[in-house]
N, CA, C and O of each residue as an XYZ file, in Angstrom:
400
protein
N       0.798     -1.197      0.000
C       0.000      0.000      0.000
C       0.847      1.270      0.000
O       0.553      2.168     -0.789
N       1.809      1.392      0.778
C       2.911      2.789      0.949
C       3.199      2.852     -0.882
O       3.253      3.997     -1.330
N       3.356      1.827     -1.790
C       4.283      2.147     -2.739
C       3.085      2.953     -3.860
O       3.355      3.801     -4.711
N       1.728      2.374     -3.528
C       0.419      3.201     -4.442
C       0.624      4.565     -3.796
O      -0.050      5.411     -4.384
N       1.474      5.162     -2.573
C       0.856      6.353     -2.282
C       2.220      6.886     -2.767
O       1.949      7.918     -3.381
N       3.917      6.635     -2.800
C       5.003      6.968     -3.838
C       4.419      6.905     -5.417
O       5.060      7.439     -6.322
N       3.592      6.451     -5.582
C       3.747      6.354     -7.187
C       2.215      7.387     -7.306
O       1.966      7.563     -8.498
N       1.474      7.882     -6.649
C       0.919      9.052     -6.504
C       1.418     10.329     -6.681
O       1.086     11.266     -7.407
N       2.384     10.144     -5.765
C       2.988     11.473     -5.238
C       3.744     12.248     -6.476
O       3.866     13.454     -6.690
N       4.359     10.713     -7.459
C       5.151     10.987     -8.617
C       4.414     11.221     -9.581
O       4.965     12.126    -10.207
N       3.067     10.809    -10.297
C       2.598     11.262    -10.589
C       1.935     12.835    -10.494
O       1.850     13.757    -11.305
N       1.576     12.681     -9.299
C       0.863     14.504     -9.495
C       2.487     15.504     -9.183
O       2.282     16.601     -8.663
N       3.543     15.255     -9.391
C       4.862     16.287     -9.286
C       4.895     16.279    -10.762
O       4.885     17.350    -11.369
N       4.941     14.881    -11.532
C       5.277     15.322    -12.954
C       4.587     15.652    -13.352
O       5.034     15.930    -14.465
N       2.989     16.077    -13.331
C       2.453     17.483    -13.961
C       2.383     18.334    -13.622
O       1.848     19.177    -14.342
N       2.952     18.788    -12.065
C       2.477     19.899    -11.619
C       4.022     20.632    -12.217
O       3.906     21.857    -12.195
N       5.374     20.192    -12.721
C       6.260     20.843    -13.772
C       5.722     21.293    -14.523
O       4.794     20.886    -15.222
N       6.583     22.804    -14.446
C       6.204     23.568    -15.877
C       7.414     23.193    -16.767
O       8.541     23.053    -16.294
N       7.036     22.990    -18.480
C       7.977     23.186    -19.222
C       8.354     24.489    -19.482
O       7.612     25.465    -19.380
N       9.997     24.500    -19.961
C      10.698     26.028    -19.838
C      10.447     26.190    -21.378
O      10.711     25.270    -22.153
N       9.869     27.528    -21.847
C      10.407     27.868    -23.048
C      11.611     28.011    -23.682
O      12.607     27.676    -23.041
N      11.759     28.460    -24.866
C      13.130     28.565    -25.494
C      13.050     29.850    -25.406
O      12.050     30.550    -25.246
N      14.064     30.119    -25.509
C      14.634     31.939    -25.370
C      15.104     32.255    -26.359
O      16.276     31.880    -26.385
N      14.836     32.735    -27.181
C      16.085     33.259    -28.195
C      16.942     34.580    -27.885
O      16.352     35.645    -27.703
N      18.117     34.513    -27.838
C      18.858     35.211    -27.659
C      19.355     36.222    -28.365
O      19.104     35.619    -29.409
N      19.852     37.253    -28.763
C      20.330     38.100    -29.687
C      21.377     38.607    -29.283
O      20.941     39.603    -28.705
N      22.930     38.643    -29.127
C      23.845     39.409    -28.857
C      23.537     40.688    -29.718
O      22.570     41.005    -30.410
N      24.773     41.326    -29.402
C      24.201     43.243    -29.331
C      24.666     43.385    -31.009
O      24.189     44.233    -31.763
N      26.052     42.012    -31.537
C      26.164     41.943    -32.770
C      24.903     41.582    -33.897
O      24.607     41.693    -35.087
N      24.578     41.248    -33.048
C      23.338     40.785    -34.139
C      22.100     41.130    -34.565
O      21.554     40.703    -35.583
N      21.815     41.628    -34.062
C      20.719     42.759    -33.568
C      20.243     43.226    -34.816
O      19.190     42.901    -35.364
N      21.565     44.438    -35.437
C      21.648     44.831    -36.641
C      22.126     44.458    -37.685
O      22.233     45.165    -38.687
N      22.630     42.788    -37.540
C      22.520     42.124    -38.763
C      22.553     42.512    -40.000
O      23.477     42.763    -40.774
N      20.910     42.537    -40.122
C      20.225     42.380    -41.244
C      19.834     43.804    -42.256
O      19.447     43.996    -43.408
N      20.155     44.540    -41.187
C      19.570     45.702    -41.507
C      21.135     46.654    -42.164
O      21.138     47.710    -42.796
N      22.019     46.024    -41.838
C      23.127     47.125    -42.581
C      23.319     46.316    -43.738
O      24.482     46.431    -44.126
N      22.571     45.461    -44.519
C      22.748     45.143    -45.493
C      21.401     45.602    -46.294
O      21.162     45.259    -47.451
N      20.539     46.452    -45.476
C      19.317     46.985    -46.301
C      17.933     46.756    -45.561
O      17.026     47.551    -45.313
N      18.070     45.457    -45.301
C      16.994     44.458    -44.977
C      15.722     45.625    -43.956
O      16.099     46.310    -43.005
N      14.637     45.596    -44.330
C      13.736     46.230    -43.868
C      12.447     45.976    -43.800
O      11.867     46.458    -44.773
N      11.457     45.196    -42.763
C      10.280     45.110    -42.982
C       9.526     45.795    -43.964
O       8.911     45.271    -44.893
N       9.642     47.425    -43.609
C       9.245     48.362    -45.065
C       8.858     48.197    -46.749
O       7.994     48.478    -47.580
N      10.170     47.530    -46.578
C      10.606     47.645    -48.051
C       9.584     46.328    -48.834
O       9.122     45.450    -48.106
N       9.326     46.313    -50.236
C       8.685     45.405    -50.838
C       9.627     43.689    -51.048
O      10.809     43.505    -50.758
N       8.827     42.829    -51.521
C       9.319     41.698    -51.301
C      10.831     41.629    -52.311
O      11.865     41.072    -51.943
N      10.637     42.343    -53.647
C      12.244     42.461    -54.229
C      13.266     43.210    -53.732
O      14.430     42.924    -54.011
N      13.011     44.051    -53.092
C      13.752     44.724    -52.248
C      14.483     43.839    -51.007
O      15.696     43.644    -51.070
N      13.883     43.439    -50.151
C      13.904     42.726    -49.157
C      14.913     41.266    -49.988
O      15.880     40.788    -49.395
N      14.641     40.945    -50.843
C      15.343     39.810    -51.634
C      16.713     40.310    -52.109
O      17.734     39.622    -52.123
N      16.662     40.960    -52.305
C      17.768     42.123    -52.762
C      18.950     42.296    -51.628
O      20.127     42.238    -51.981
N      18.601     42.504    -50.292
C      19.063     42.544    -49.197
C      19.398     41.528    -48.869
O      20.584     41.768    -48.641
N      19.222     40.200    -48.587
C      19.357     39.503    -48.437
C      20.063     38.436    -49.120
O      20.670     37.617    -48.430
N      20.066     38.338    -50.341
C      21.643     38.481    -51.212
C      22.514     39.129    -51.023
O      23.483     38.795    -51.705
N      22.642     39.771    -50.534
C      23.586     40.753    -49.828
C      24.459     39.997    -48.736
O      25.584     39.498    -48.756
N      23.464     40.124    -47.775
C      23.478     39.542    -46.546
C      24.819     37.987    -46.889
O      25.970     37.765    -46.515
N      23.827     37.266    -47.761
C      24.544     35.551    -48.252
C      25.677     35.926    -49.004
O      26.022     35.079    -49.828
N      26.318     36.903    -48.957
C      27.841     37.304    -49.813
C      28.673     37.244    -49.174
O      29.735     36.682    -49.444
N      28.268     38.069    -47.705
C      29.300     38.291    -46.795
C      29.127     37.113    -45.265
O      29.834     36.789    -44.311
N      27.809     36.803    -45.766
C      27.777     35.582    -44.252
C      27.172     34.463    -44.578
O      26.415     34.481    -45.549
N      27.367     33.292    -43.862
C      26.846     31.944    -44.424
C      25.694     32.182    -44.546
O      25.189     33.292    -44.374
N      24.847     30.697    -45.007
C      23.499     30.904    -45.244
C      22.944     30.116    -44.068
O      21.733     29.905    -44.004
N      23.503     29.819    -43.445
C      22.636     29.510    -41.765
C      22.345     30.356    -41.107
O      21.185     30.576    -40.758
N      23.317     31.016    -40.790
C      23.562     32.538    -40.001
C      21.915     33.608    -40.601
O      21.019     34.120    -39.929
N      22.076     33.578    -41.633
C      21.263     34.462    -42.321
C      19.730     34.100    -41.611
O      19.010     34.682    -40.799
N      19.644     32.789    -42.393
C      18.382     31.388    -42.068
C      17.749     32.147    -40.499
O      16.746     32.819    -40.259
N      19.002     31.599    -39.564
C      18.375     31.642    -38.607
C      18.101     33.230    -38.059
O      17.136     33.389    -37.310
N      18.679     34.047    -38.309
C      18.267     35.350    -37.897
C      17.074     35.945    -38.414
O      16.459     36.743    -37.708
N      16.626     35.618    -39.696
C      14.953     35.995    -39.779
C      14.284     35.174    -39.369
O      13.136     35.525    -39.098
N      14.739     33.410    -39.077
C      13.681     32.664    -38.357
C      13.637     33.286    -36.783
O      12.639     32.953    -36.144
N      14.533     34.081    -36.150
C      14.186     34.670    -34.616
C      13.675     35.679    -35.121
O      12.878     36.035    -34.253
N      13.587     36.511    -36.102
C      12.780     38.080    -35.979
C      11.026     37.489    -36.243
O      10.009     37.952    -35.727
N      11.177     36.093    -37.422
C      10.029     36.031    -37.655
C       9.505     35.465    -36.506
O       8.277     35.543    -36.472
N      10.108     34.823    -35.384
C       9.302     34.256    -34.233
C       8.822     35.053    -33.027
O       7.812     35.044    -32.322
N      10.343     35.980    -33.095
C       9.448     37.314    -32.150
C       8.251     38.044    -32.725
O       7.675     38.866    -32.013
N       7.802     37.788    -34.053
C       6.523     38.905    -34.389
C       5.773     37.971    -34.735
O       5.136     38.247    -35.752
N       5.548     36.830    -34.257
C       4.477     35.900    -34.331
C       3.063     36.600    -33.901
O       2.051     36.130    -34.420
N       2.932     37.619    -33.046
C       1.805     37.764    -32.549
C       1.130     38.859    -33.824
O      -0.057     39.187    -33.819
N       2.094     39.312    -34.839
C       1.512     40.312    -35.962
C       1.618     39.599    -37.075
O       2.680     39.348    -37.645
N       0.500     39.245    -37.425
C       0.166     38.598    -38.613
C       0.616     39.144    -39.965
O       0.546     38.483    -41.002
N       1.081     40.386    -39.892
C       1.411     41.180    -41.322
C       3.017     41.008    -41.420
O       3.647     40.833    -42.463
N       3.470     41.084    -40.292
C       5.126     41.234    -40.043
C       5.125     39.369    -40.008
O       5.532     38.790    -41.015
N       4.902     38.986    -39.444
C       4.784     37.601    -39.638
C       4.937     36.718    -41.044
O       5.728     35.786    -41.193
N       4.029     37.209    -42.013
C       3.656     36.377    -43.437
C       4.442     37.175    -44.372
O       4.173     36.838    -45.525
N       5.313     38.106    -44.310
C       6.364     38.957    -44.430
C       7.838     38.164    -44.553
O       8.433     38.025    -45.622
N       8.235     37.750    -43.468
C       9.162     36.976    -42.558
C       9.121     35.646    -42.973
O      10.216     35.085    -43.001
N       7.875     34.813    -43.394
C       7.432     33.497    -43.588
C       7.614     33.842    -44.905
O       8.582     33.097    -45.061
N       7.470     34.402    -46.074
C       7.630     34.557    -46.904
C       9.428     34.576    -47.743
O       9.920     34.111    -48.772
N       9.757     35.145    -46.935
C      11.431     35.774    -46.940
C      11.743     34.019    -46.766
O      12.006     33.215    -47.661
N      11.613     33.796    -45.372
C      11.922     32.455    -45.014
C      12.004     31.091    -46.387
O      12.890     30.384    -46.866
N      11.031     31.220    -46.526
C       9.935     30.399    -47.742
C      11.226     30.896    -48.991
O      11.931     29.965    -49.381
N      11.378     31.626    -49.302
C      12.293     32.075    -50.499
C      13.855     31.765    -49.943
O      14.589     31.206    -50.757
N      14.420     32.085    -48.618
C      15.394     31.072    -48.306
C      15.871     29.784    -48.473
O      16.826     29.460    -49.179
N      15.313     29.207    -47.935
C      15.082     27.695    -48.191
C      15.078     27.203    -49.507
O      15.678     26.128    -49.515
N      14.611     27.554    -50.783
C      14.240     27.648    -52.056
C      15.775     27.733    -52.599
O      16.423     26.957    -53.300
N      16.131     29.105    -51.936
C      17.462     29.791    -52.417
C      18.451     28.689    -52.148
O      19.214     28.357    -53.055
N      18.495     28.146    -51.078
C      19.511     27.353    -50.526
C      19.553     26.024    -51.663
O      20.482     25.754    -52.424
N      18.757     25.583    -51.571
C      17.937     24.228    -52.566
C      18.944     24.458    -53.875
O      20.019     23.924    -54.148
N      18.183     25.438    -54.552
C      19.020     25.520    -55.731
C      19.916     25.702    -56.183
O      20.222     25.356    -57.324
N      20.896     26.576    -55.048
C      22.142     26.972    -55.513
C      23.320     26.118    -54.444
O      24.315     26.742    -54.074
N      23.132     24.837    -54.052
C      23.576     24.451    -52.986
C      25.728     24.300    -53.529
O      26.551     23.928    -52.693
């Protein structure tokens, strides 16, 4: 009987854990990345493509990858800046594909 009331106890602890989110991080280098090569929510989608060739001249294409996949995850909650970002993304991936 004691071991039904240990295997209770373990049960209701492992849900009462919270899982930790992920953090994404940004050092102070990185920040502005994207943007001294042009890169600008603003700007239209050839533009923004434009920049970002840029970007893949002077830095790998992971580096690149993953720095609009953190801008596009911090603006998850704005649907316009979001499908923006998912878009860019979407044309990454593509980019990578073909010119590997």
């Amino acid at each position: 009987m004691p071991t039904n009331n240990i295997s209770k106890k373990s049960k209701s602890s492992r849900r009462s854990k919270k899982s930790k989110k992920n953090l994404i991080i940004m050092s102070k280098e990185d920040i502005g990345m994207l943007t001294k090569y042009g890169y600008h929510l603003a700007n239209s989608f050839e533009d923004r493509i434009k920049s970002l060739k840029k970007a893949l001249k002077h830095t790998s294409h992971l580096t690149v990858l993953k720095r609009v996949n953190a801008i596009r995850t911090l603006h998850k909650p704005h649907p316009i800046y979001y499908n923006k970002l998912d878009k860019d993304m979407k044309w990454l991936q593509k980019y990578y594909k073909e010119n590997k």
